[in-house]
C-alpha positions as CSV (number, residue, x, y, z in Angstrom):
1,X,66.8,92.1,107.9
2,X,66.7,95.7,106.1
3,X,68.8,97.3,108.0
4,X,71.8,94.1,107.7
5,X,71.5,94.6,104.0
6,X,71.7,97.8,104.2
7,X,74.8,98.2,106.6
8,X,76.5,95.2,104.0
9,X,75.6,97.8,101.4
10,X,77.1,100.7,103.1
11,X,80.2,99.2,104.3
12,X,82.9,100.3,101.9
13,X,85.6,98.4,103.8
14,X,87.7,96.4,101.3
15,X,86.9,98.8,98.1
16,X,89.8,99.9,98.1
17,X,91.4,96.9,96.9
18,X,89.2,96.4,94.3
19,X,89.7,100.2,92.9
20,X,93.1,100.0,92.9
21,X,93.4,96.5,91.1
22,X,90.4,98.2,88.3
23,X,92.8,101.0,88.0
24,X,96.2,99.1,87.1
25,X,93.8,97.3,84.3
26,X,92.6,99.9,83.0
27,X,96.2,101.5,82.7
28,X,97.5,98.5,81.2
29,X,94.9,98.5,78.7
30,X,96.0,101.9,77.7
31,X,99.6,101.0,78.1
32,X,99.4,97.8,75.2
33,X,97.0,100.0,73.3
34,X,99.6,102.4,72.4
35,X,102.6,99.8,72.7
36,X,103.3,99.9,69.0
37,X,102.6,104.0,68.2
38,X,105.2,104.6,71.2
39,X,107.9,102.2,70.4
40,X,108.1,103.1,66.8
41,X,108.2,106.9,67.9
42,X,110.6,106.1,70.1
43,X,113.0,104.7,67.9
44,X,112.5,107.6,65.5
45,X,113.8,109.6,68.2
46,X,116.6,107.2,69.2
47,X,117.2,107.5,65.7
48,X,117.5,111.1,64.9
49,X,119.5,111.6,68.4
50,X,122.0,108.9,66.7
51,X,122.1,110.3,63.3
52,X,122.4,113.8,64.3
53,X,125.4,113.1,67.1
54,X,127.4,111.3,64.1
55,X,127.1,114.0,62.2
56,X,128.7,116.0,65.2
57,X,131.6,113.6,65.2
58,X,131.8,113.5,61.4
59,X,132.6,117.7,61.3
């Protein structure tokens, strides 16, 4: 009965699965974490690339 529990234990046969789906949660944790801080930066630069290429036009 040892040695069953311990060839169950050694078996890594299906971990992959489980590693990759503990990986995309942890990057969508990080991902809605810094949701906000990215889109505002983001449209800070959206913004200066807009402001600055008018000013092109305008000269």
């Amino acid at each position: 009965m040892k040695n069953v529990v311990l060839d169950f234990l050694k078996d890594e046969e299906g971990q992959t699965s489980t590693e990759y789906i503990l990986l995309v949660a942890v990057v969508a944790m990080i991902i809605f974490k810094f949701k906000s801080i990215a889109g505002s930066r983001l449209e800070q630069l959206t913004g200066n690339v807009f402001n600055k290429a008018d000013q092109l036009v305008a000269e």
